[in-house]
C-alpha positions as CSV (number, residue, x, y, z in Angstrom):
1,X,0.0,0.0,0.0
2,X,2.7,2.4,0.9
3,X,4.7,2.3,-2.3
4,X,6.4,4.9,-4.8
5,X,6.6,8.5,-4.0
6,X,3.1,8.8,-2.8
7,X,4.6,7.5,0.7
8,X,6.8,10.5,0.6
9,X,4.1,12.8,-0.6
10,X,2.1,12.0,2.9
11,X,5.4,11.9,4.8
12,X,6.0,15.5,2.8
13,X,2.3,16.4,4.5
14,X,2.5,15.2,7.9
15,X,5.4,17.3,8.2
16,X,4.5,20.4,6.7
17,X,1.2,19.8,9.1
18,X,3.0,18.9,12.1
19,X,5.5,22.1,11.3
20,X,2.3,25.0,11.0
21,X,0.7,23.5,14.0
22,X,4.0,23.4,16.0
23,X,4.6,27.4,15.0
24,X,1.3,28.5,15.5
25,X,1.6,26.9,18.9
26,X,4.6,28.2,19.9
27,X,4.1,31.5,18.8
28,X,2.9,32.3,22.4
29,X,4.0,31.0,25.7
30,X,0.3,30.0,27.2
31,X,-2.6,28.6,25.5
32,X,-6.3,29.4,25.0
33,X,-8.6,30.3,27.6
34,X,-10.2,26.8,28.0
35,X,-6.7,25.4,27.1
36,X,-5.7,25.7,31.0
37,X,-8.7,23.4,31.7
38,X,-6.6,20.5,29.8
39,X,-3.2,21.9,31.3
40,X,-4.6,21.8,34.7
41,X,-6.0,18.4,34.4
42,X,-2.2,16.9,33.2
43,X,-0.9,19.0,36.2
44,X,-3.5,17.7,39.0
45,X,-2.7,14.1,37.3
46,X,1.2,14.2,37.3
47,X,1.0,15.6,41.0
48,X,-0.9,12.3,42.3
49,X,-0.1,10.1,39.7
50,X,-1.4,7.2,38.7
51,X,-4.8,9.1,40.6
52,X,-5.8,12.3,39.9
53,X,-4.6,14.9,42.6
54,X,-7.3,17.9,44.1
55,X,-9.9,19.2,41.5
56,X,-10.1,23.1,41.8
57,X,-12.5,23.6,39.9
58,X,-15.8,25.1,41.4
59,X,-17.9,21.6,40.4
60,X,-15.4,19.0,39.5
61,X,-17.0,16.9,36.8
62,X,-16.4,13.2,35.2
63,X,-14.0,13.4,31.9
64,X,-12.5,10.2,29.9
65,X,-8.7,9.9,30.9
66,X,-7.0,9.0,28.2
67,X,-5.9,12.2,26.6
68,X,-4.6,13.4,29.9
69,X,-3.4,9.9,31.1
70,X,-0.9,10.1,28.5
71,X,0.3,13.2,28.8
72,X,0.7,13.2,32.5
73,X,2.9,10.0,31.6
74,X,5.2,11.7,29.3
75,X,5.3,14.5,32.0
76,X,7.6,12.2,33.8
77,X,10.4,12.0,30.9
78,X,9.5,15.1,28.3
79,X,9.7,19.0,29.3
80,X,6.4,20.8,30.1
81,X,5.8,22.7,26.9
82,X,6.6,19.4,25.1
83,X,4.1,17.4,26.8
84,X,1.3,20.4,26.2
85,X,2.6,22.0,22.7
86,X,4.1,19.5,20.5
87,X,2.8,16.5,21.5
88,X,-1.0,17.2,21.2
89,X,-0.3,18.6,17.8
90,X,1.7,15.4,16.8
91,X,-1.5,13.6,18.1
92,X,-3.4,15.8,15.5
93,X,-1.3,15.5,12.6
94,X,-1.4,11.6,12.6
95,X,-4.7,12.3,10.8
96,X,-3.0,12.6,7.7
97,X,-2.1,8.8,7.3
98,X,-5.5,7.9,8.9
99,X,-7.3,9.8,6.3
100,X,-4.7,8.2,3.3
101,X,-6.2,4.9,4.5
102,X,-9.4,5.6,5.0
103,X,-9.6,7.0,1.3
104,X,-7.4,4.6,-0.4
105,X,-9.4,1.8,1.1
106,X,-12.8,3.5,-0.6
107,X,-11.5,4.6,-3.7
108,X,-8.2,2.5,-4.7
109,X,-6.7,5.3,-5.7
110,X,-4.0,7.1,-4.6
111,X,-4.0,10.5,-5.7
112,X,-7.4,10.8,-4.5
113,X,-5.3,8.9,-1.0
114,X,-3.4,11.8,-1.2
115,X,-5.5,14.5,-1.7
116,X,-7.8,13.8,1.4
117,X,-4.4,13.2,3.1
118,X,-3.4,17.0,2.5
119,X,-7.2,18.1,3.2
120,X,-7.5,16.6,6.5
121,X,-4.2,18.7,8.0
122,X,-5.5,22.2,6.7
123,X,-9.3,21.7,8.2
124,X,-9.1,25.1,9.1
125,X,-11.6,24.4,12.4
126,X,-9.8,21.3,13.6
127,X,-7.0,23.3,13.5
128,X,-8.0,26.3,15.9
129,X,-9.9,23.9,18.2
130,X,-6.7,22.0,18.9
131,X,-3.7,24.2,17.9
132,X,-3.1,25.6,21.2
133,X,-6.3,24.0,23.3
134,X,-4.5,21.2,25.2
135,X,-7.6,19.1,23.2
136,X,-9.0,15.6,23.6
137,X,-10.1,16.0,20.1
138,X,-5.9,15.8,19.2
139,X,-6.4,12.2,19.7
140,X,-9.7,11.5,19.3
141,X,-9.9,12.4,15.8
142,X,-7.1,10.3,14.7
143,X,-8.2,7.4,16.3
144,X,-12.2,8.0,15.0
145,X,-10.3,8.2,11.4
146,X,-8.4,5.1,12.3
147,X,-11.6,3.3,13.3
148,X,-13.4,4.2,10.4
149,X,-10.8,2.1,8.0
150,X,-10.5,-0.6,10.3
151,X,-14.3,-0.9,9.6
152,X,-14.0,-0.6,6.3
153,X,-11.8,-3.7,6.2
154,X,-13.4,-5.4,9.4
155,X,-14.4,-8.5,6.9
156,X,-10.8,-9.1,7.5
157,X,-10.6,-11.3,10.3
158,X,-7.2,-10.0,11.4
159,X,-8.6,-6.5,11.7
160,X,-11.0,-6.9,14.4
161,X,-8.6,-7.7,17.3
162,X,-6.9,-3.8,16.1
163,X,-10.4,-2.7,16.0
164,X,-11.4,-3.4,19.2
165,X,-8.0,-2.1,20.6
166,X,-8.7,1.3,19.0
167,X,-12.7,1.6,19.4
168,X,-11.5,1.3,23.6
169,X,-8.9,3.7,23.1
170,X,-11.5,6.1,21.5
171,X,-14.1,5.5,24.1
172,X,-11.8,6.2,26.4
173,X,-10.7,9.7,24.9
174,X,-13.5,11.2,24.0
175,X,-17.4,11.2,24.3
176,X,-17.3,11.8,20.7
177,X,-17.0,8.1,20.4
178,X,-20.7,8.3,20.3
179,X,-20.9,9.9,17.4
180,X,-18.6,7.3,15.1
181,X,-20.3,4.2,16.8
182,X,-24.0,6.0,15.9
183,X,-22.8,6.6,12.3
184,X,-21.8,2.6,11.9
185,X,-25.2,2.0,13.3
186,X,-26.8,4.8,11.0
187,X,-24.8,2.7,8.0
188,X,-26.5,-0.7,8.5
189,X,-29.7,0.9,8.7
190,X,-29.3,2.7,5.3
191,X,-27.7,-0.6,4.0
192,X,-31.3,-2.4,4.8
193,X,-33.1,0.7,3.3
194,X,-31.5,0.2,-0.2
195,X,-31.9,-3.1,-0.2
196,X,-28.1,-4.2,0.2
197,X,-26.3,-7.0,2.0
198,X,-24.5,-6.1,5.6
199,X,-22.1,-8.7,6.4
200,X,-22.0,-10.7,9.8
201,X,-18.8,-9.5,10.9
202,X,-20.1,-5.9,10.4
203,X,-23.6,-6.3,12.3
204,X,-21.5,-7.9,15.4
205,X,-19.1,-4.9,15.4
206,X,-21.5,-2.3,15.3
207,X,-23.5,-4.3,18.0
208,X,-20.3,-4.7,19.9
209,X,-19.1,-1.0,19.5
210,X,-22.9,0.6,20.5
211,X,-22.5,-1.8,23.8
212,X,-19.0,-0.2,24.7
213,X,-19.9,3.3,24.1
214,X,-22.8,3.4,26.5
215,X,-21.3,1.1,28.5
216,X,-18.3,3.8,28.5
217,X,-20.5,6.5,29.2
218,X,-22.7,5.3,32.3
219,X,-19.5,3.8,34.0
220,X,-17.8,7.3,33.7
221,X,-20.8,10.0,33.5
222,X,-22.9,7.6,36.0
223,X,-24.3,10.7,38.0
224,X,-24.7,13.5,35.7
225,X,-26.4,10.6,33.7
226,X,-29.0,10.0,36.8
227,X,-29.5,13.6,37.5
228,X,-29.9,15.5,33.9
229,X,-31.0,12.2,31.8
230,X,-30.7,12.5,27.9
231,X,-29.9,15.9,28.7
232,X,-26.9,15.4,29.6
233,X,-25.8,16.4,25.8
234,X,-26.4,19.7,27.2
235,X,-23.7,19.6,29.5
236,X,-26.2,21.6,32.2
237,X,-25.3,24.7,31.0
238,X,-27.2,27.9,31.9
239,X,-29.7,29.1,29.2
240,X,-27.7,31.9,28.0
241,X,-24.7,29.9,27.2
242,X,-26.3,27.3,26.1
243,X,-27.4,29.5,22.9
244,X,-24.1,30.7,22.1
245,X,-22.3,27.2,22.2
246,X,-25.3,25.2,20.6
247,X,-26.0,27.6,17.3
248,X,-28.3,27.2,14.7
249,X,-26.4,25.7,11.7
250,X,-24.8,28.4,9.7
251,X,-24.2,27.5,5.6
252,X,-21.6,30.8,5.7
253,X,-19.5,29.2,9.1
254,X,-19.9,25.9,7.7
255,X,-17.9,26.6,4.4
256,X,-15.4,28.7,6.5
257,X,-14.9,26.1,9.2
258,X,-14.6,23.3,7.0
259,X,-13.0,25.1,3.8
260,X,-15.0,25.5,0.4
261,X,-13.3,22.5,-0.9
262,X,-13.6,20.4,1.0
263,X,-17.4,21.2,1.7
264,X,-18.2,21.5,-1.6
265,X,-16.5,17.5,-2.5
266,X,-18.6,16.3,0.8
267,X,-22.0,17.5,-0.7
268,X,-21.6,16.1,-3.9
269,X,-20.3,12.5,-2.6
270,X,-23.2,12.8,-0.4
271,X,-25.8,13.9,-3.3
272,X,-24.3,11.2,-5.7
273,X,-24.3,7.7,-3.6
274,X,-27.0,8.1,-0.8
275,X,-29.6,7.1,-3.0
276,X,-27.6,4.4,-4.2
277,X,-26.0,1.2,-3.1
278,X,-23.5,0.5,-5.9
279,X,-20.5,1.1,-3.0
280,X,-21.0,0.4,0.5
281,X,-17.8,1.5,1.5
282,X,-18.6,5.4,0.6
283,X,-21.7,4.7,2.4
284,X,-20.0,4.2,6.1
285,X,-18.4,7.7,5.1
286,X,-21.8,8.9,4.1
287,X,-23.3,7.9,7.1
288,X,-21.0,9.2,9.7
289,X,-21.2,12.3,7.8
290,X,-25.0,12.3,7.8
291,X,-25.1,11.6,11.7
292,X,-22.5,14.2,12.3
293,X,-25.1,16.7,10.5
294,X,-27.7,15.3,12.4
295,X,-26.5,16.3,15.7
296,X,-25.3,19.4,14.5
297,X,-29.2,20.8,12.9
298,X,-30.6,19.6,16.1
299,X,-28.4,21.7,18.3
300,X,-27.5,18.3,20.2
301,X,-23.8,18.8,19.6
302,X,-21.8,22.2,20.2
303,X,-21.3,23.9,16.8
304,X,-18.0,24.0,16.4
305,X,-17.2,20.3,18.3
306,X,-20.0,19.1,15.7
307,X,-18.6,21.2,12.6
308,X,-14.9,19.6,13.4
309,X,-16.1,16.0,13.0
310,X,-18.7,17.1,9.9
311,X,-15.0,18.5,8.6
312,X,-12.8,15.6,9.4
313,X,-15.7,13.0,7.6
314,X,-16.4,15.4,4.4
315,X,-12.1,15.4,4.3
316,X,-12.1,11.8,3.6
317,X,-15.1,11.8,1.1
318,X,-13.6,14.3,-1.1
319,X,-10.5,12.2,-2.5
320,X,-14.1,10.1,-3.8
321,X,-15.1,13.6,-5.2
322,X,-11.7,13.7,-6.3
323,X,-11.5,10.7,-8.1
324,X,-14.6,11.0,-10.0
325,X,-14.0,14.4,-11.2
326,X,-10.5,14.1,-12.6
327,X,-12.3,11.2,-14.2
328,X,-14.1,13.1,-16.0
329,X,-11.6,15.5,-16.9
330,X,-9.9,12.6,-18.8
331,X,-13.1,12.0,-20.9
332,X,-12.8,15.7,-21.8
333,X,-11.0,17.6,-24.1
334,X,-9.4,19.1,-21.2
335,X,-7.6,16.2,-20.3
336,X,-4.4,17.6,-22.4
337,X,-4.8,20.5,-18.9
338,X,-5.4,17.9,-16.1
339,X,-2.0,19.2,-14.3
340,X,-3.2,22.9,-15.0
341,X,-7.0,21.7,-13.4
342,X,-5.0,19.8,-10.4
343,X,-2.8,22.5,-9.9
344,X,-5.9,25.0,-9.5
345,X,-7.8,22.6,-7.4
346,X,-4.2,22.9,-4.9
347,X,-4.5,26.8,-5.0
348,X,-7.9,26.4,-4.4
349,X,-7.6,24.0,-1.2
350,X,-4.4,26.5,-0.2
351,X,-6.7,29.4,-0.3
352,X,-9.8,27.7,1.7
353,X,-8.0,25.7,4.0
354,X,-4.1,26.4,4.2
355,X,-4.2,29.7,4.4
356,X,-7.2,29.7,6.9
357,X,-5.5,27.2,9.1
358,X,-2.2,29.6,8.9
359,X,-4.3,33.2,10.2
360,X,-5.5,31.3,13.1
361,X,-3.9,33.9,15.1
362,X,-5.9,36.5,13.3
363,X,-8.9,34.4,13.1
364,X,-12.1,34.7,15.3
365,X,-11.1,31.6,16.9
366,X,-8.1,32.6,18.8
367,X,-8.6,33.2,22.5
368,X,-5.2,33.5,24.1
369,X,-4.5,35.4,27.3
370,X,-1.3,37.3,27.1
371,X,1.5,37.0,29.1
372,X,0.7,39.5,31.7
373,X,-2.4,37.7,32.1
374,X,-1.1,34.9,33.1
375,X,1.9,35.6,35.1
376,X,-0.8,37.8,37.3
377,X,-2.4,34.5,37.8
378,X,0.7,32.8,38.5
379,X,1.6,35.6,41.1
380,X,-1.4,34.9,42.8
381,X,-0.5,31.1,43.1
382,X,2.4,32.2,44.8
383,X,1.1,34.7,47.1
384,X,-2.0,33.0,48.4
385,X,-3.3,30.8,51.1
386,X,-3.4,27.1,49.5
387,X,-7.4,27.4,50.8
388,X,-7.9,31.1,48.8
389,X,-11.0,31.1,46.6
390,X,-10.6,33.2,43.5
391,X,-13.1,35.2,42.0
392,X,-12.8,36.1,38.2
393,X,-14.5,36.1,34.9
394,X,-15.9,32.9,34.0
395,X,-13.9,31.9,30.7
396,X,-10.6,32.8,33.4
397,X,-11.7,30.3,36.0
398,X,-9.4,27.5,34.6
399,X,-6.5,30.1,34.7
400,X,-7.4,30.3,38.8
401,X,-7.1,26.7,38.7
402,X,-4.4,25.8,36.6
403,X,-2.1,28.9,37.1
404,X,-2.4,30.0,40.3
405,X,-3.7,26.3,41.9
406,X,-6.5,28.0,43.9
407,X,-9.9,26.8,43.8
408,X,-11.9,28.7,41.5
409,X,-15.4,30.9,42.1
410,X,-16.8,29.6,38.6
411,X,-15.6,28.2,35.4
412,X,-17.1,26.8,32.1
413,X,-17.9,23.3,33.6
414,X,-21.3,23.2,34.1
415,X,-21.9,19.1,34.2
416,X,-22.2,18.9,38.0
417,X,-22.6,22.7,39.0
418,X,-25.8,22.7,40.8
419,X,-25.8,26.5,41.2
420,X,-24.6,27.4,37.9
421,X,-27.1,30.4,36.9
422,X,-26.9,31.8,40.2
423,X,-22.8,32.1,40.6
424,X,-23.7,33.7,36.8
425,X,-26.3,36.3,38.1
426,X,-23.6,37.2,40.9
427,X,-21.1,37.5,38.9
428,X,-22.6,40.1,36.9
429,X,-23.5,41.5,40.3
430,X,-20.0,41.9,41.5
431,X,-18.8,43.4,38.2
432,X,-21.9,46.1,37.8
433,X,-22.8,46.9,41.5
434,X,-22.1,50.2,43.0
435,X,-22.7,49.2,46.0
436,X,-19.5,47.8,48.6
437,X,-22.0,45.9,50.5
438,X,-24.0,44.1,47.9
439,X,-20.6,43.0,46.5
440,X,-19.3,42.1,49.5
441,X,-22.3,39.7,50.5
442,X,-21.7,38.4,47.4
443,X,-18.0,37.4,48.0
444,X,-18.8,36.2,51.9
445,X,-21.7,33.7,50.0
446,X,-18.8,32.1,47.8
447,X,-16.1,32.4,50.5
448,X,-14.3,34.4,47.8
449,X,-11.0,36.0,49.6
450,X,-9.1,37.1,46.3
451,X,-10.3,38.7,43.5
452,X,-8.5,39.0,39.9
453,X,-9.7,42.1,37.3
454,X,-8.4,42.1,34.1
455,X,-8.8,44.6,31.6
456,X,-10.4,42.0,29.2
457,X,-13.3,41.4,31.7
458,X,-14.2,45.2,32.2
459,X,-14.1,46.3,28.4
460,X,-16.3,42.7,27.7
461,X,-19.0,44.9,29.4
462,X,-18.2,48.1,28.4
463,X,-16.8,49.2,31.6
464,X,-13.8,51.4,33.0
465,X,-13.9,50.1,36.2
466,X,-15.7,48.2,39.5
467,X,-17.0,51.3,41.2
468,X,-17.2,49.9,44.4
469,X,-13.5,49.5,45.2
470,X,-12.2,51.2,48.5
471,X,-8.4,50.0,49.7
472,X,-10.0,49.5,53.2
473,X,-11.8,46.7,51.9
474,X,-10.3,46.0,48.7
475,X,-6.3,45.8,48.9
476,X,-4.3,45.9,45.6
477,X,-1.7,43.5,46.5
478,X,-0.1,42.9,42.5
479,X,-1.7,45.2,39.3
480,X,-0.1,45.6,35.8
481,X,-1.2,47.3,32.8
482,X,-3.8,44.7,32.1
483,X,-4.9,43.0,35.7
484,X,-5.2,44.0,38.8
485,X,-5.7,41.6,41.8
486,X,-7.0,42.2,45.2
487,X,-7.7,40.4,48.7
488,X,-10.7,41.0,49.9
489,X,-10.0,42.6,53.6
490,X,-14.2,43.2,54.5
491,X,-17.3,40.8,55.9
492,X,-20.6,41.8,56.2
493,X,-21.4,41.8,59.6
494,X,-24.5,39.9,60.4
């Protein structure tokens, strides 16, 4: 399978993947915003390894382990900004030889191979979701790739002991599982709908796989399952966030988060084969594809999580798209210009997903605190009781906990929270009061003795300042030009 220069060529591309992840990355010193929720689970892992060490965060919730697991173990023998930079973007860049198989195995062809092989490492939103996000979804999408051809070729009795290997490893990554597991189930049912054969081995793997996903999922979300029920997909998060994570489907964010391209090769695979059953290997592609969709019109996946996997499945589809339309171009008087046409569809992909990918850092996706941001928050860690609660704006709690190892007054993990919406309403409280008092009952509620300010919270809601502040009750004990910190000194006498 690997023969020739089209070995090289994927080689070439895992590379030149690996090497615009790794600058982008290392560009800055931190990460993004939720990025310290990943960076401060390796951290509380490494502390108490092989168990995890004191969660900070406001309402501790489940998580699969493996992503973190892994890291935490190279902790031991690699340099911190190893373990958190280059090694989840290695994770991430495997996808290219995932998505060569995956697209060889469907088409037999390997310049189509090839092409999906350079598509997958330039979706522009699986890039800024793991770039510099300490992500699960480094590894998970690799192995759901992986899983995918060793599905396609599951017929092969030597292939289902690797199967089962990888379907546990993905389970135990990544929720997401779901999603791949649904589509193989999705794929039977269409296969029965068209009229066409499923074989044995196939039913019993996708029986087997459903089983271990749930199975997965009620071992580790086991009380979140029992108190929120099916919606759990919701994550418990408070109505307001809730519509800005779990958008409408936009067309427009679609084609920018995937890449025209590649959108444009997944629709017409889609349009051309669902209706048909002349190749059921498409079909599984299809299918995954279709469920992926599913969840994201429904609103029963977060946008851009569900846009990523729509992305990665429509990646290895379009070396089919591929395939059939150079094709034609050889039944065409333009087949004389097939290197001119292949050349444009290159500049094309470079122009919808390369160059996309490469402006992440100018993109509406990046979300990075600056330095003096975080080495506030570090300060803090190292001028603070080890019992301090911090207060600070909500997409900063995992800097509280990660950075400064102090348990947090609220971040973005709503699965357990059982106060969520009203740690949100007094929030806004402490940031917009003008009253000392009503502020201060809000921080003796929470047991909140710090309290962190950065110029990015005040100007989120248009403000100059908290109004309240007086030094006898507020001290300034560390301020730079873009956050101030203070210990709360005042309780309101009852």
């Amino acid at each position: 399978m690997w023969l020739g220069r089209h070995v090289w060529l994927v080689v070439g591309i895992f590379l030149a993947a690996l090497m615009l992840r790794v600058s982008i990355a290392y560009s800055s010193e931190g990460f993004s915003y939720d990025g310290y929720y990943g960076v401060g689970k390796v951290l509380s892992i490494r502390e108490a390894f092989p168990f995890p060490g004191q969660d900070l965060s406001y309402s501790p919730a489940p998580f699969m382990p493996l992503f973190y697991y892994l890291l935490a173990a190279l902790s031991f023998f690699l340099p911190a900004h190893v373990v958190l930079k280059f090694v989840p973007n290695l994770l991430a860049s495997l996808s290219v030889f995932a998505a060569y198989l995956v697209c060889f195995e469907v088409t037999r062809d390997r310049g189509a191979a090839v092409f999906s092989a350079l598509s997958v490492a330039f979706v522009p939103v699986f890039v800024f979701r793991t770039v510099n996000s300490v992500s699960p979804y480094s590894l998970a999408v690799p192995l759901m790739l992986f899983l995918a051809y060793l599905f396609l070729v599951v017929a092969r009795r030597r292939f289902v002991g690797l199967f089962v290997v990888v379907l546990f490893a993905l389970v135990l990554a990544h929720p997401s599982a779901l999603v791949v597991v649904l589509g193989f189930a999705f794929f039977v049912v269409l296969m029965y709908a068209l009229g066409a054969r499923v074989s044995r081995a196939s039913l019993e793997i996708v029986l087997f796989s459903l089983a271990v996903s749930f199975w997965a999922v009620f071992i580790f979300f086991k009380e979140p399952l029992a108190a929120h029920g099916f919606s759990l997909l919701w994550q418990n998060l408070p109505q307001g966030i809730l519509a800005e994570r779990f958008v409408s489907f936009d067309v427009v964010g679609a084609i920018y988060g995937i890449g025209l391209l590649t959108f444009a090769a997944g629709i017409f695979v889609v349009y051309r084969h669902v209706f048909s059953a002349r190749d059921v290997k498409v079909h599984v592609l299809i299918a995954l594809s279709i469920v992926s969709l599913a969840l994201l019109l429904f609103g029963m996946v977060e946008f851009f999580s569900g846009l990523m996997l729509l992305g990665v499945f429509f990646v290895v589809m379009s070396g089919e798209a591929f395939k059939h339309f150079f094709g034609y171009i050889q039944r065409t008087y333009l087949s004389r210009r097939a290197g001119m046409v292949v050349a444009s569809a290159l500049v094309l992909l470079t122009l919808t997903s390369v160059v996309p990918s490469a402006l992440y850092r100018q993109s509406a996706f990046f979300d990075e605190p600056s330095a003096r941001v975080v080495s506030a928050f570090g300060w803090l860690g190292n001028n603070s009781r080890s019992d301090a609660v911090v207060f600070s704006d909500i997409d900063e709690g995992f800097l509280v906990s990660s950075v400064s190892q102090r348990r947090n007054f609220l971040d973005e993990s709503f699965l357990t929270a059982r106060d969520a919406e009203s740690r949100l309403r007094d929030m806004e409280v402490i940031y917009t009061t003008s009253s000392e008092i009503a502020a201060l009952e809000a921080f003796e509620k929470y047991g909140i003795t710090h309290m962190v300010v950065t110029e990015r919270s005040l100007s989120r809601r248009n403000l100059s300042g908290l109004r309240y502040l007086s030094e006898a009750c507020f001290s300034p004990v560390f301020r730079n030009s873009e956050v101030s910190v203070y210990e709360v000194a005042c309780r309101v006498r009852t």
